[in-house]
DOROVEX-135841 format. One record per residue (C-alpha): x, y, z; residue in one letter. Coordinates in pm, 1 decimal. Example, Ala and Ser with C-alpha at 12.3 -4.5 7.8 and 13.67 -1.06 7.14 Angstrom:
2
SITE|1230.0|-450.0|780.0|A;
SITE|1367.0|-106.0|714.0|S;
END
This chain:
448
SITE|14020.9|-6518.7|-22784.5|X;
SITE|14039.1|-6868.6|-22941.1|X;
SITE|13628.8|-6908.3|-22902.0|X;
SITE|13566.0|-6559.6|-22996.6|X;
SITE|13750.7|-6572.5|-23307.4|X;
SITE|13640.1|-6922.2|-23369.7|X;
SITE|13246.7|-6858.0|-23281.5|X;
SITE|13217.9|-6444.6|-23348.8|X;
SITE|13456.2|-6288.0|-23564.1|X;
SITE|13374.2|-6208.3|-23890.9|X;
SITE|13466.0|-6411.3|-24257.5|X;
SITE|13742.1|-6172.6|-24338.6|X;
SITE|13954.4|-6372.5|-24030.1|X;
SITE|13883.9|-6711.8|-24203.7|X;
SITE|14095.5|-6582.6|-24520.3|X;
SITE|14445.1|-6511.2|-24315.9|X;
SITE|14591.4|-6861.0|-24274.8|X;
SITE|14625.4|-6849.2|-24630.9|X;
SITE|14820.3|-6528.3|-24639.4|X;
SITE|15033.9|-6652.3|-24346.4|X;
SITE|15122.7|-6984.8|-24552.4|X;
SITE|15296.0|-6712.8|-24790.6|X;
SITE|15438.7|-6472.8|-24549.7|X;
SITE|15781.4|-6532.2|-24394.4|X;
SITE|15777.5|-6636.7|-24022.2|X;
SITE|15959.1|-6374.0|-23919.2|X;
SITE|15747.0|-6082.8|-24049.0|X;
SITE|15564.1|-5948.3|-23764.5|X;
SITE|15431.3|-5627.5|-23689.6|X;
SITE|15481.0|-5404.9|-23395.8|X;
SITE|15172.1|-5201.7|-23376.5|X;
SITE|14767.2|-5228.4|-23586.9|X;
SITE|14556.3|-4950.7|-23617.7|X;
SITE|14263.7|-4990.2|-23810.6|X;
SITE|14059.1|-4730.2|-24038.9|X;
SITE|13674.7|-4786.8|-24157.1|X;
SITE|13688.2|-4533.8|-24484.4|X;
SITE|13361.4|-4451.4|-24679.8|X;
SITE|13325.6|-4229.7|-24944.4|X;
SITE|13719.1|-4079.5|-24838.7|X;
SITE|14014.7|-3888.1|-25011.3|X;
SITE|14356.8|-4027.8|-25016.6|X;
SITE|14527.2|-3768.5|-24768.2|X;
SITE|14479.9|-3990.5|-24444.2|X;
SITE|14750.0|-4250.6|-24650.3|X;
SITE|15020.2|-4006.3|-24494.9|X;
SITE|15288.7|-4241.1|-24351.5|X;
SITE|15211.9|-4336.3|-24043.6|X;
SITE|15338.8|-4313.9|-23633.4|X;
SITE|15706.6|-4425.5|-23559.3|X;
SITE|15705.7|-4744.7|-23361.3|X;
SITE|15989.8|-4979.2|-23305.8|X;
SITE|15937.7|-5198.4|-23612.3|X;
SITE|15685.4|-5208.8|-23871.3|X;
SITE|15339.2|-5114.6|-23844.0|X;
SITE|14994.0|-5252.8|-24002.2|X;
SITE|14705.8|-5040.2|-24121.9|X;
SITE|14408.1|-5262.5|-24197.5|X;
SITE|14171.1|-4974.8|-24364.8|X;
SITE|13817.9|-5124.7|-24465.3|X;
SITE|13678.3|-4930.5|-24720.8|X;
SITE|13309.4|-4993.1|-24745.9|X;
SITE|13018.2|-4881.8|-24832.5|X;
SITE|12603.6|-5040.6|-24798.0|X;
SITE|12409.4|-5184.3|-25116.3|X;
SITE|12222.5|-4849.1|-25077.0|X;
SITE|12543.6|-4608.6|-25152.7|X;
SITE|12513.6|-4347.5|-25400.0|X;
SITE|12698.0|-4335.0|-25676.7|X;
SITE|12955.4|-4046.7|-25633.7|X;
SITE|13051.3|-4243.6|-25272.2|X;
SITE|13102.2|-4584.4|-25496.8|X;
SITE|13300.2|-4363.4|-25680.9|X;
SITE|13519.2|-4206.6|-25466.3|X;
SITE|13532.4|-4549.7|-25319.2|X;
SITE|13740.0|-4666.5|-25610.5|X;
SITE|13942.8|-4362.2|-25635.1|X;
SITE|14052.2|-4457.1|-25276.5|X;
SITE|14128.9|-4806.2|-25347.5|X;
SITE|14317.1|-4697.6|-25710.8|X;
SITE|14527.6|-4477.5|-25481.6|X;
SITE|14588.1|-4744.4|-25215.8|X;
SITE|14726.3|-4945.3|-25510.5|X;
SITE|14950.5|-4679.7|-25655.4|X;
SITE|15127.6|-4579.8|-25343.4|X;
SITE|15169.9|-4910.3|-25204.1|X;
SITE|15337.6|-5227.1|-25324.1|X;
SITE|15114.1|-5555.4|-25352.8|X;
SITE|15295.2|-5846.2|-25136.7|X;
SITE|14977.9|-6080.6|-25117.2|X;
SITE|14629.7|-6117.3|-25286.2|X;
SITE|14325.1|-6318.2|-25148.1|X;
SITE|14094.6|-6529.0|-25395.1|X;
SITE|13866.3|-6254.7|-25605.7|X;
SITE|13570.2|-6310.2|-25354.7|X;
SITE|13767.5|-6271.2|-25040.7|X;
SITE|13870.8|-5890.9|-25103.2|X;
SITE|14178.6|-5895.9|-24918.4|X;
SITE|14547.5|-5728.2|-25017.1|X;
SITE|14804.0|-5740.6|-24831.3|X;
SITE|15064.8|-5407.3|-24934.1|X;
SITE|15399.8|-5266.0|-24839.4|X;
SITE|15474.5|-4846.4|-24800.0|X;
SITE|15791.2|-4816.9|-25006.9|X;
SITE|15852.9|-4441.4|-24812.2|X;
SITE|15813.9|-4585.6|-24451.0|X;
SITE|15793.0|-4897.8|-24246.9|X;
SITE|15431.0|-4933.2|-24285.6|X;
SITE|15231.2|-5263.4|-24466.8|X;
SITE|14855.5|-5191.0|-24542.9|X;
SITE|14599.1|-5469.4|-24507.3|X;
SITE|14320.3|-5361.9|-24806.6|X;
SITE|13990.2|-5496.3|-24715.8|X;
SITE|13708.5|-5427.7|-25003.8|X;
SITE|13415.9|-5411.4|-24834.5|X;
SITE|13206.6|-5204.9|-25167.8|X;
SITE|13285.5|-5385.8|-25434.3|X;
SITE|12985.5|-5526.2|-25628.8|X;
SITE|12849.2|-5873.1|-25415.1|X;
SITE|13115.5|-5754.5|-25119.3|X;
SITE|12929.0|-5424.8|-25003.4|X;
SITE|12784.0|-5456.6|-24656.7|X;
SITE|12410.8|-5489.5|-24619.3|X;
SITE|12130.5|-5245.3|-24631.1|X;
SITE|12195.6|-5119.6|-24254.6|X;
SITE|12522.4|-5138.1|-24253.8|X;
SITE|12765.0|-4933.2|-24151.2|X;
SITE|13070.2|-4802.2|-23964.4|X;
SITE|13021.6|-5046.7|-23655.5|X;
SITE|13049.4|-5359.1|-23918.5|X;
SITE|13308.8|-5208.8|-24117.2|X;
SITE|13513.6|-5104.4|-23732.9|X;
SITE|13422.7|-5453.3|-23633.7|X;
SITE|13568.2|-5653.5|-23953.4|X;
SITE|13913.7|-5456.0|-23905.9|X;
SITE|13930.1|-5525.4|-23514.1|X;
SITE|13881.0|-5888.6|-23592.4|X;
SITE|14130.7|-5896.5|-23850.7|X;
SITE|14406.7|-5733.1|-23601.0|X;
SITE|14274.8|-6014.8|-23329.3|X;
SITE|14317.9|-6282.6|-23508.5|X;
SITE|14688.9|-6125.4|-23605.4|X;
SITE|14746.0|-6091.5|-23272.1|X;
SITE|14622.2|-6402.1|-23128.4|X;
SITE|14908.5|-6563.5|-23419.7|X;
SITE|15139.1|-6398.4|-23259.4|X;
SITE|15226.2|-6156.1|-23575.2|X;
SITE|15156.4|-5867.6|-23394.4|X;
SITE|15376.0|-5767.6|-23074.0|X;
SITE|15162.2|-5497.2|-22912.5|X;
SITE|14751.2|-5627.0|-22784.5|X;
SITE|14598.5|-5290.8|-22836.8|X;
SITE|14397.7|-5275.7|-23139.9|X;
SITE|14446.8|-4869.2|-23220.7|X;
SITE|14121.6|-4768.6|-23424.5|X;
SITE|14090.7|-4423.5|-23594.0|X;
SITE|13940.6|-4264.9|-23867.9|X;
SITE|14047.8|-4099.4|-24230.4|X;
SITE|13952.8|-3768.8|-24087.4|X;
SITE|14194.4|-3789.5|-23843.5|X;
SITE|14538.2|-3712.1|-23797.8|X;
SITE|14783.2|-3933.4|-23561.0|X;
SITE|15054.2|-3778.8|-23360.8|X;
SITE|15431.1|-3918.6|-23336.9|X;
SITE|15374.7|-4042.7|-22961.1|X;
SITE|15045.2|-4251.9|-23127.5|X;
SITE|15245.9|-4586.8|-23056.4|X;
SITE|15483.6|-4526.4|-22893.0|X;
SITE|15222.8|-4380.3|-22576.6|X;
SITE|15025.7|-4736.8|-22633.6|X;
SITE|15348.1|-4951.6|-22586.6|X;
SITE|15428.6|-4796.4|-22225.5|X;
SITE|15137.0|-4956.4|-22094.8|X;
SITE|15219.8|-5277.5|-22259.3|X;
SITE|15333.9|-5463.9|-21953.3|X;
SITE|14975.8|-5377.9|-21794.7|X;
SITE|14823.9|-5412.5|-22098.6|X;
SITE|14500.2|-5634.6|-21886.9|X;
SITE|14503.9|-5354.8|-21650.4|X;
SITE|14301.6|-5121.7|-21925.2|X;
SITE|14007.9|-5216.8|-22147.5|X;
SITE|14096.4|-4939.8|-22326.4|X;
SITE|14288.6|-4621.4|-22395.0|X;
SITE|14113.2|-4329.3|-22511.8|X;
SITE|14332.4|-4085.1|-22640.8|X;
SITE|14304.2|-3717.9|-22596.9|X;
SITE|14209.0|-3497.3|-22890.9|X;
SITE|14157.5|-3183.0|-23019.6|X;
SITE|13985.1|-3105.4|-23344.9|X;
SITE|14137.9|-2862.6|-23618.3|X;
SITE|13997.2|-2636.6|-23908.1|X;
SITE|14098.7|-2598.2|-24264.7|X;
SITE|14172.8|-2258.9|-24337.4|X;
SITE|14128.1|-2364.2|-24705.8|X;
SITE|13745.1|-2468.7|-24637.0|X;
SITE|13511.2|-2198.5|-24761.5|X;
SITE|13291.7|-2241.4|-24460.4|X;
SITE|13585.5|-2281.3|-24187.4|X;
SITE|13444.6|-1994.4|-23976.8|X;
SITE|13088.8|-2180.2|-23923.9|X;
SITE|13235.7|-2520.8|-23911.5|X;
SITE|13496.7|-2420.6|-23657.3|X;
SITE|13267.9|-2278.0|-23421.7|X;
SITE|13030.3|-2509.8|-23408.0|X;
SITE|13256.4|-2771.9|-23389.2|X;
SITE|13395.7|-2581.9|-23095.2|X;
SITE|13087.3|-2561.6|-22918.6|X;
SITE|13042.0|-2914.2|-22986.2|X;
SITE|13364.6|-3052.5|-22873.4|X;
SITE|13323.6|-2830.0|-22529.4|X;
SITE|12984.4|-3041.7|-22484.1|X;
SITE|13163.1|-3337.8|-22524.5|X;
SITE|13404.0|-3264.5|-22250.4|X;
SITE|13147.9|-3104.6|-22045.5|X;
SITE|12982.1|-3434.3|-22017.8|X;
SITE|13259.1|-3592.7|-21888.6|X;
SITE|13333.3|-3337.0|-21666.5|X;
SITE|13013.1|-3371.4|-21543.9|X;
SITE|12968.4|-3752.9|-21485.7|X;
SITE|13333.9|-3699.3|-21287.1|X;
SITE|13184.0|-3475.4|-21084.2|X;
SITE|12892.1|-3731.3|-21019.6|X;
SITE|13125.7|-3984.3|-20963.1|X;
SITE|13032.1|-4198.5|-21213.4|X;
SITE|13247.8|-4527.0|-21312.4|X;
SITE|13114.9|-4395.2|-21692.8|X;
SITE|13334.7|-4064.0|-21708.7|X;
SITE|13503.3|-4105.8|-22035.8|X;
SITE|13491.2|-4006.0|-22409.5|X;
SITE|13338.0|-4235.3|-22656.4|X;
SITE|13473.1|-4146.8|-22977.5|X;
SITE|13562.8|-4439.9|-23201.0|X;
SITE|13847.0|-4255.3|-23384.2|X;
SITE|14047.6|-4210.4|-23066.5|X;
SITE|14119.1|-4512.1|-22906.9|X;
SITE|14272.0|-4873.3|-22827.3|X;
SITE|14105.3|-5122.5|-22742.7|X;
SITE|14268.5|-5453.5|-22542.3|X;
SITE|14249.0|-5752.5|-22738.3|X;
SITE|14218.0|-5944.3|-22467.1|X;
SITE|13897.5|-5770.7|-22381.6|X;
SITE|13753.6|-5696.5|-22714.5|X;
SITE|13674.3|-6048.0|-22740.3|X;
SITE|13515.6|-6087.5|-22381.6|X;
SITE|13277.9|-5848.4|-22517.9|X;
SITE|13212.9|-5990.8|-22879.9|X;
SITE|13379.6|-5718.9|-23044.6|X;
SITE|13215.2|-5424.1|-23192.4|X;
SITE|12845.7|-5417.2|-23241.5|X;
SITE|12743.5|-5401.1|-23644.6|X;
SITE|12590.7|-5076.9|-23564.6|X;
SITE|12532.9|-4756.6|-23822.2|X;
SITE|12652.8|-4531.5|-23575.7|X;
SITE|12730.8|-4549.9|-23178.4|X;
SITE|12978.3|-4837.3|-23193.3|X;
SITE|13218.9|-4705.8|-22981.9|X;
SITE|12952.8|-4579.7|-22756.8|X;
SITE|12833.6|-4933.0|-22702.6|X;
SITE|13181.7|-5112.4|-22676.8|X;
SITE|13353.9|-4884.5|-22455.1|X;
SITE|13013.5|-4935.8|-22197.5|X;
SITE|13061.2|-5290.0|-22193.2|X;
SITE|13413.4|-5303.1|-22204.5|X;
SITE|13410.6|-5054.2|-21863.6|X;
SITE|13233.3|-5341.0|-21668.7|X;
SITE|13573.5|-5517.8|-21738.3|X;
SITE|13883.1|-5270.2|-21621.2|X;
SITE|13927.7|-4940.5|-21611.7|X;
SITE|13905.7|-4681.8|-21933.0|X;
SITE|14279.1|-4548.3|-21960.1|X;
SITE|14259.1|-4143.8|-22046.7|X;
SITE|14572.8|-3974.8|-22032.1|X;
SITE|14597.9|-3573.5|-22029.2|X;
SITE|14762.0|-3421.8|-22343.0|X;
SITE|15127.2|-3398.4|-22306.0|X;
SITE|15497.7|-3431.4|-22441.7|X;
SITE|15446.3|-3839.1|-22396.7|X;
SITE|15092.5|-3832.4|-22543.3|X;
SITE|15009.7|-3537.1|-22796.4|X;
SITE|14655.0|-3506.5|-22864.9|X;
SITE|14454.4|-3673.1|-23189.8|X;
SITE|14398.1|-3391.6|-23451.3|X;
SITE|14037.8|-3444.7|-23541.3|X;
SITE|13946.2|-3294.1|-23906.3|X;
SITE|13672.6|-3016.4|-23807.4|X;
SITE|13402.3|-3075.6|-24097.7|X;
SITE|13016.8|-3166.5|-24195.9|X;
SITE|12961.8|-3514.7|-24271.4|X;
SITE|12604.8|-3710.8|-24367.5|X;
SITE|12852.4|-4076.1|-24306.8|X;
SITE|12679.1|-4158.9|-23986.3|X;
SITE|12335.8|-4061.6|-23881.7|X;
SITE|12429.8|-3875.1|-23516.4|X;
SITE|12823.8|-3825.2|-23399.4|X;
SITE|13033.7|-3530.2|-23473.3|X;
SITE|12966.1|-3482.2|-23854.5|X;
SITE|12600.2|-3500.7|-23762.6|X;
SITE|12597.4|-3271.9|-23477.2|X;
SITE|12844.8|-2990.5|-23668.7|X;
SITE|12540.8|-3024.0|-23947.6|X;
SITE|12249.5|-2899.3|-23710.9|X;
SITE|12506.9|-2650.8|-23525.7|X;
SITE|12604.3|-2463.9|-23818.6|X;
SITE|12283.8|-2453.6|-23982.3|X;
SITE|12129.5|-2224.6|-23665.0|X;
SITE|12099.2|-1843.6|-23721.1|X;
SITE|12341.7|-1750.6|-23374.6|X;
SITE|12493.8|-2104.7|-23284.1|X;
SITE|12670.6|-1956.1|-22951.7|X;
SITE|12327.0|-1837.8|-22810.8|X;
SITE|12077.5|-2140.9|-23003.7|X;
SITE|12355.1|-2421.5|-22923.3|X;
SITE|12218.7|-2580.2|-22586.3|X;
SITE|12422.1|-2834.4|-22307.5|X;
SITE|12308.0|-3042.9|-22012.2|X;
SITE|12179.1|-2823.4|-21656.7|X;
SITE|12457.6|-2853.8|-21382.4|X;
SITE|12203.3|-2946.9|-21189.3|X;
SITE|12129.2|-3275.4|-21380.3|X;
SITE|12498.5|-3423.6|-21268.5|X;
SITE|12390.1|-3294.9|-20891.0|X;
SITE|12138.7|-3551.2|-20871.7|X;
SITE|12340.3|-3795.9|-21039.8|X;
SITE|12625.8|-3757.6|-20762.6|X;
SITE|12343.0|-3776.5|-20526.3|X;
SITE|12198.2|-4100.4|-20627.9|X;
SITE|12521.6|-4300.8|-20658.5|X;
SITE|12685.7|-4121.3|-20333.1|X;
SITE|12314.0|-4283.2|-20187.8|X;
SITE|12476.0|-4646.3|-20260.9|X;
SITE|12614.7|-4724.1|-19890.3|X;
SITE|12269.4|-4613.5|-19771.1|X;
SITE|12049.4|-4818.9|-19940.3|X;
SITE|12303.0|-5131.5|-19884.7|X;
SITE|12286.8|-5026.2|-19528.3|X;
SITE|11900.7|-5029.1|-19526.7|X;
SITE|11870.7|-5326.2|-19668.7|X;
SITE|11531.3|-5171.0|-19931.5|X;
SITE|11411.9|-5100.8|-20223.2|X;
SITE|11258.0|-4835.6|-20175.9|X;
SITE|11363.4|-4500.2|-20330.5|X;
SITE|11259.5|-4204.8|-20138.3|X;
SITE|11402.3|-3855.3|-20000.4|X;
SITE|11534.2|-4003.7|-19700.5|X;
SITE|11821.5|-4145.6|-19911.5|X;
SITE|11925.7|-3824.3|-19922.6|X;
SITE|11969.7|-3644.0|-19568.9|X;
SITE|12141.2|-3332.1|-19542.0|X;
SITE|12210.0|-3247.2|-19885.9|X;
SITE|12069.0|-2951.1|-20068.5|X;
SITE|11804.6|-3010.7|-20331.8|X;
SITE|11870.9|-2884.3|-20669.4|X;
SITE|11610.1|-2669.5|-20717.8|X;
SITE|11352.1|-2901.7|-20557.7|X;
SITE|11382.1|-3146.2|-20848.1|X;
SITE|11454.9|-3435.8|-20605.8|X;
SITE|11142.7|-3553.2|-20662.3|X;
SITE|11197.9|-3616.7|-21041.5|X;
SITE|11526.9|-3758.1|-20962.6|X;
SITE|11323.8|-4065.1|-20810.6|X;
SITE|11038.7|-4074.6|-21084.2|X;
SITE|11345.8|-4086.0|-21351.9|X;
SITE|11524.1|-4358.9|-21155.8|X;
SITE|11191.3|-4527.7|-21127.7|X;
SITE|11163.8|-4480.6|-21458.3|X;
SITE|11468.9|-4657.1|-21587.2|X;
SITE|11380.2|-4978.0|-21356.7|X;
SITE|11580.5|-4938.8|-21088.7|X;
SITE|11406.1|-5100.0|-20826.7|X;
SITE|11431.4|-5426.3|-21000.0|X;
SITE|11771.2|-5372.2|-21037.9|X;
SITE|11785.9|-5336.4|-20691.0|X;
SITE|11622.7|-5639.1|-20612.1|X;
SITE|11863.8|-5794.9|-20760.7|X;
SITE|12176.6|-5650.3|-20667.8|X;
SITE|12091.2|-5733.4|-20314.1|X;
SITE|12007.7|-6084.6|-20362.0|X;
SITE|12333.4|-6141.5|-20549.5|X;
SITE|12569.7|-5944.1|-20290.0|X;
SITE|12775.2|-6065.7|-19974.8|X;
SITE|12880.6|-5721.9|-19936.4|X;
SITE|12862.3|-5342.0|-19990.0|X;
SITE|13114.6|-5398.5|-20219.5|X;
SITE|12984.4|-5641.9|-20416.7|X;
SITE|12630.9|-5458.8|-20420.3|X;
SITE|12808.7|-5159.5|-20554.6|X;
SITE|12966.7|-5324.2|-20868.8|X;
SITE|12631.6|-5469.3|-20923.3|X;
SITE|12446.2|-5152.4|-20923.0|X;
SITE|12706.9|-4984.1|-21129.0|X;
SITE|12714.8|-5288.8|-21402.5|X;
SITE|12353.9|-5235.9|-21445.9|X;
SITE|12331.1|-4869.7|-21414.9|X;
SITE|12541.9|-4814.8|-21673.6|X;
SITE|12655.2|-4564.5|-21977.5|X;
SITE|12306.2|-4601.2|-22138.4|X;
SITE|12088.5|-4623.2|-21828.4|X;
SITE|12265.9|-4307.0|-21696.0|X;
SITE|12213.2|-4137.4|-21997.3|X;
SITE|11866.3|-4216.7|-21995.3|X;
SITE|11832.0|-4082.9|-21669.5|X;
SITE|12053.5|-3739.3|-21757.9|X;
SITE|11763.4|-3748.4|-22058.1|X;
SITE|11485.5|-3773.9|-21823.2|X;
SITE|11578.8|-3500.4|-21605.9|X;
SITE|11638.0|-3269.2|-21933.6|X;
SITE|11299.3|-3345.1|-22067.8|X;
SITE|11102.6|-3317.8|-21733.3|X;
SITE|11277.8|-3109.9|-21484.5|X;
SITE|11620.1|-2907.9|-21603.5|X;
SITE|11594.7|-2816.9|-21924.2|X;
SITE|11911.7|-2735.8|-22131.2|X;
SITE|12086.0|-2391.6|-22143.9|X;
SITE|12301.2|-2239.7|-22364.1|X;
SITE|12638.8|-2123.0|-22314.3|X;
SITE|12638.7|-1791.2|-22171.4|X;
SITE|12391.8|-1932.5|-21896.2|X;
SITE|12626.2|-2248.2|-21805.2|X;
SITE|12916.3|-2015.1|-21777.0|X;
SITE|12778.4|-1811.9|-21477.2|X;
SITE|12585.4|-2132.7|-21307.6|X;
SITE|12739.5|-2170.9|-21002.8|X;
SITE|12740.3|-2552.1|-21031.1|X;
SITE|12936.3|-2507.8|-21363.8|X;
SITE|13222.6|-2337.8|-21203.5|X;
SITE|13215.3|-2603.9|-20855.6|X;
SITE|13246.4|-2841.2|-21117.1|X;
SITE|13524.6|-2672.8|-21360.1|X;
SITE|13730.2|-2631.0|-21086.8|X;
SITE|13736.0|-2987.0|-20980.8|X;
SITE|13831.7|-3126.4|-21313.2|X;
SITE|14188.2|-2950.5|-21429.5|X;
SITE|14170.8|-3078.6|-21768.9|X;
SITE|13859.1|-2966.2|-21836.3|X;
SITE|13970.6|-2597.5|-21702.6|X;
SITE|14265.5|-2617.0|-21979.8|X;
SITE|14043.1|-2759.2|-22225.0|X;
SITE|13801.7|-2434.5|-22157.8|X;
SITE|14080.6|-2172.7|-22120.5|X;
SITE|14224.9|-2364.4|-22481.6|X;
SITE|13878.7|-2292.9|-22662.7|X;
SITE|13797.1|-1958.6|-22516.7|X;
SITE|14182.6|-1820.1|-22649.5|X;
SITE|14072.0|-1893.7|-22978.7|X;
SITE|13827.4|-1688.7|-22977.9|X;
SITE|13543.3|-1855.5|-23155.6|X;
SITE|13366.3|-1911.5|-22793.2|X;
SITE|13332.4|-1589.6|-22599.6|X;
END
C-alpha cells in the first residue's frame, strides 16, 4: 500500500496530510464509498447506508476539456447543491479542488473532489476510469492512515440507489477481508414510471440485464475462474488488493471490467445472492451517451430497434460448451506433457454441432500454444500448471475466444430461440440464481 500510494496514486492523495493536520484525531470513518458524477442531478445526495459510525462519500465530479457546455453546467449545479446541503469543515488550496463537508440530516461527511473546473478538468480521453481511480486512491490513502475502519473501498454510481444492508453486508466479511478481492453486489435495475419513454427503456434494459446474467451463467457452466459481473457501480474492492493491482486503469469506459480481471488472479470475487442480509443495488434503468459501451450505451442501440425482443441477440449455448470443454481438457494436456491442440483432447464428449474444429482455430487464435509453452516450463505440478493457464487465459482472452466462436461458428440468437435451446435450459437449471433472476424478469412481463 505504502509503495502504491507513494509511486501510483494520483495528486489528489498528496493534498490529505494537510486536511488531517486540521482534523481531530479521533474523527474516523466507518465505511467509503466513492461516486464518479458527470453531467448528474442532485437526487443520488439522499443520505446514505446505516453503518456503525460515520460514513465518507468521496464523489468526483468531473468532466474532459472536451465537455459540452450544458454537462459543465449541470456540473456546477451539482457542486452548488453539494454546497447547500452540506456543511464545509475543510478547504484545500484553490488549485487542489478538495472540500471536505458534513450532512447535517445524517452521519454522513462528503469528500468534494472538482475534477471540471477550468485548469482541473481531466484530459482529452478522460473519463470515468480516472475519475473511479482518483476517488479509490483517496479512500486508500484514508485507509492506509488508519481514518477509515472498514478496507473495502465501496464504489457506485449517481444512478444508483444503495440499500440499508450496503455496509452493513461489507462489514461481515471484515475479519476475512484478504480472503476476497472483491465483493460484487447483486442488483437489479428499476424504471421511472415518470420517464416518458419508461416502456422502451424498461424493456430493453430488461433484455439487457438478462444478457448480463446469462453470461455469467454461462462461464459457470464452463467452469470458468471468470464467472462474475463487472459492473463498476456495484462493488467493493479490497484495499489491500487494489493496490497490488495499481488501482483502476484511467480508462473511458471498461474500468471495472479490467480491475476486477486482474484483481481475480489474486482471491476469489465475493457474489452473494440477494437476500434479507444483502438486498440488491437498485440500478436507475435509463439512456446515457456518459461512456462509450456499458449499460447506458447498450439500452441506446436496444431501444432504438423496431421489435427489441425478436432484433435483441445473446451468446449460442453452444459457445460456453466448448469453453467447458477446453478448460475441463486442462488435466489432459498436463498429463500429456504437449502443446499440441487437437480433437483427441477431447474423447468421449459430444461435439457441439461439429464446431470443435473452430474451437481449436479460436484457441489458436488467441495464442494459446505459447501460453502453453510456458505454463509447462514454469509448473512442478498439475496444480500449478492450472493457475498458470487460468492467469493467462483470462477475462479478456476468454472473451476473445466466446467472440471468435460468435463471429465464425455460432452465431448469436435472439431470445425466443435461447429459451427452447436445450443447452439453455441444462444450463438454467444448474445455476439457481440465474433461474430466480429469469422467473423475476419474465413476471414482469416486459420479456415473454
Amino acid at each position: 500500500m505504502e509503495k502504491y500510494l507513494r509511486l501510483y496514486a494520483e495528486p489528489e492523495t498528496k493534498v490529505l496530510e494537510k486536511m488531517l493536520t486540521t482534523l481531530p484525531d479521533q474523527q474516523h470513518w466507518s465505511n467509503v464509498v466513492v461516486i464518479p458524477a458527470c453531467n448528474e442531478g442532485p437526487a443520488f445526495l439522499r443520505p446514505s447506508p446505516p453503518c456503525k459510525g460515520r460514513s465518507l462519500m468521496i464523489l468526483v465530479i468531473n468532466e474532459s476539456a472536451s465537455a459540452q457546455a450544458h454537462v459543465r453546467a449541470t456540473n456546477q449545479e451539482l457542486a452548488t447543491s453539494v454546497h447547500t446541503q452540506f456543511s464545509t469543515q475543510w478547504q484545500s488550496g484553490p488549485t487542489d479542488g478538495l472540500t471536505l463537508l458534513r450532512d447535517p440530516k445524517s452521519a454522513r461527511d462528503l469528500l468534494l473532489v472538482d475534477r471540471f473546473s477550468a485548469g482541473r478538468q481531466l484530459p482529452l480521453k478522460g473519463g470515468v476510469g480516472h475519475a473511479r481511480k482518483i476517488g479509490a486512491d483517496l479512500a486508500s490513502w484514508l485507509i492506509n492512515h488508519q481514518r477509515i475502519d472498514s478496507h473495502w473501498i465501496h464504489c457506485s454510481d449517481a444512478d444508483v440507489q444503495l440499500p440499508d444492508t450496503y455496509f452493513s453486508y461489507s462489514n461481515t466479511l471484515a475479519a476475512a477481508s484478504k480472503k476476497y478481492a472483491a465483493i460484487n453486489y447483486p442488483f437489479r435495475h428499476r424504471v421511472d414510471p415518470d420517464d416518458p419513454e419508461s416502456v422502451e427503456v424498461a424493456r430493453a434494459t430488461q433484455l439487457y440485464e438478462f444478457s448480463l446474467h446469462y453470461y455469467v451463467a454461462g462461464m459457470k457452466f464452463a467452469g470458468s475462474p471468470y464467472a462474475f459481473h463487472t459492473i463498476g457501480s456495484t462493488m467493493a474492492v479490497n484495499a489491500h488488493h487494489y493496490a497490488k493491482v495499481r488501482g483502476f486503469p484511467k480508462r473511458e469506459a471498461g474500468e471495472d471490467f479490467y480491475l476486477l480481471n486482474k484483481l481475480a488472479k489474486l482471491a476469489p470475487i465475493h457474489e452473494p445472492f440477494a437476500g434479507s442480509d444483502c438486498k440488491p443495488i437498485l440500478i436507475k434503468a435509463r439512456r446515457s451517451e456518459r461512456v462509450p459501451f456499458g449499460t447506458g450505451a447498450a439500452v441506446n442501440k436496444i431501444s432504438a430497434m423496431a421489435d427489441p425482443v425478436s432484433e435483441y441477440v445473446f451468446y449460442n449455448p453452444g459457445v460456453f460448451v466448448l469453453l467447458r470443454d477446453w478448460l475441463q481438457a486442462l488435466p489432459t494436456i498436463w498429463d500429456s506433457g504437449s502443446t499440441e491442440l487437437s480433437e483427441d483432447l477431447f474423447p468421449g464428449r459430444i461435439d457441439v454441432a461439429g464446431k470443435r474444429q473452430g474451437l481449436i482455430a479460436g484457441l489458436k487464435e488467441v495464442g494459446t500454444q505459447k501460453a502453453l509453452e510456458h505454463a509447462f516450463r514454469q509448473s512442478r505440478d498439475q496444480d500449478q500448471f492450472t493457475r498458470q493457464v487460468h492467469t493467462w487465459f483470462d477475462a479478456f482472452r476468454t472473451l476473445k475466444l466466446i467472440h471468435y466462436l460468435r463471429d465464425q461458428r455460432l452465431p448469436s440468437i435472439n431470445h425466443a430461440a435461447l429459451r427452447t435451446d436445450q443447452i439453455f435450459q441444462q444450463l438454467s437449471e444448474r445455476d439457481e440464481g440465474f433461474l430466480v433472476l429469469t422467473d423475476d424478469l419474465l413476471e414482469r412481463g416486459l420479456i415473454k
